[in-house]
Structure formats: C-alpha cells, structure tokens
N, C-alpha and C positions, 0 to 999 in steps of 0.2 A: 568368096571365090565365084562369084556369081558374073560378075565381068572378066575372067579368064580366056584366053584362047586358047584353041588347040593347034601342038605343034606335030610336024610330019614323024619326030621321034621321041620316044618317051624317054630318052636321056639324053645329056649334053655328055659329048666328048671330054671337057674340058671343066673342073670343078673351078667354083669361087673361090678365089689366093686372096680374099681381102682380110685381114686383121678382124674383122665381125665375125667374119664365117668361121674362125676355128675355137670361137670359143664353147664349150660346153652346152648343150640343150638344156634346160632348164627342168624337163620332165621326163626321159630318156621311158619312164614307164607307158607316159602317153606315144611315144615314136613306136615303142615296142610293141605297143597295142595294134595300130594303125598298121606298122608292117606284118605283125601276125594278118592281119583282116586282106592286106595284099596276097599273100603266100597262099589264102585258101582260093581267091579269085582266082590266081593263076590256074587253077585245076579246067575251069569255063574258058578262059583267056591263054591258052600256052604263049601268044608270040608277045605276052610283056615278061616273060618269064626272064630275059637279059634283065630290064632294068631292075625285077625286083629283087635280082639275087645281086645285084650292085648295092642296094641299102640294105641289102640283109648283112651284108659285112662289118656293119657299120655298127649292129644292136649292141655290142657291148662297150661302146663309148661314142654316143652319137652326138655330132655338132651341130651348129645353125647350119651350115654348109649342106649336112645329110637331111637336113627336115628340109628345107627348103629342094632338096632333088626328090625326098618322099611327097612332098606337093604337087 
C-alpha cells in the first residue's frame, strides 16, 4: 500500500457489482480484526465514523467487495 492515494472521501457511493467481488473473504477473522482496530480509532477520528460503521455491517459475512472498501 505504499503507492496508494488519498481520496476526498473515505467511501465510494457505489460498491463493486463484479462477479469477484461477491465472493466470500478468505479470512473474515483477519477483516474482523482490522475492523475492530477501525472502530477503536474512531473514538480520535469521529468524521470516519460513516465509513466504518458501512464495513461494520458487513463482519458477519464479509466479501472481497467489503475488504477491498475496508482498504
């Protein structure tokens, strides 16, 4: 992630409809870790508070779709 940009909003409107994105995460324990470690930042950070409660929806069946907006 070291060549990444920063975008004006921490989430897109509009998720990935492609045939990749819906299939199952391979590690849902690794997403649920990563969103836990979101959810405590928010306490220092309130205005990502929209995006992370968007992936928080997501912890009890997360796709490539959701890791990829957790990124």
């Amino acid at each position: 992630m070291a060549d990444c940009k920063s975008i004006s909003k921490p989430t897109t409107a509009k998720p990935d409809t492609t045939p990749e994105a819906s299939i199952a995460f391979s590690d849902p324990y690794f997403y649920r870790h990563l969103v836990g470690s979101l959810q405590y930042f928010t306490i220092m950070r309130p205005d990502l508070s929209f995006a992370v409660n968007r992936i928080c929806q997501h912890m009890h069946d997360p796709q490539n779709q959701h890791f990829t907006m957790l990124k």
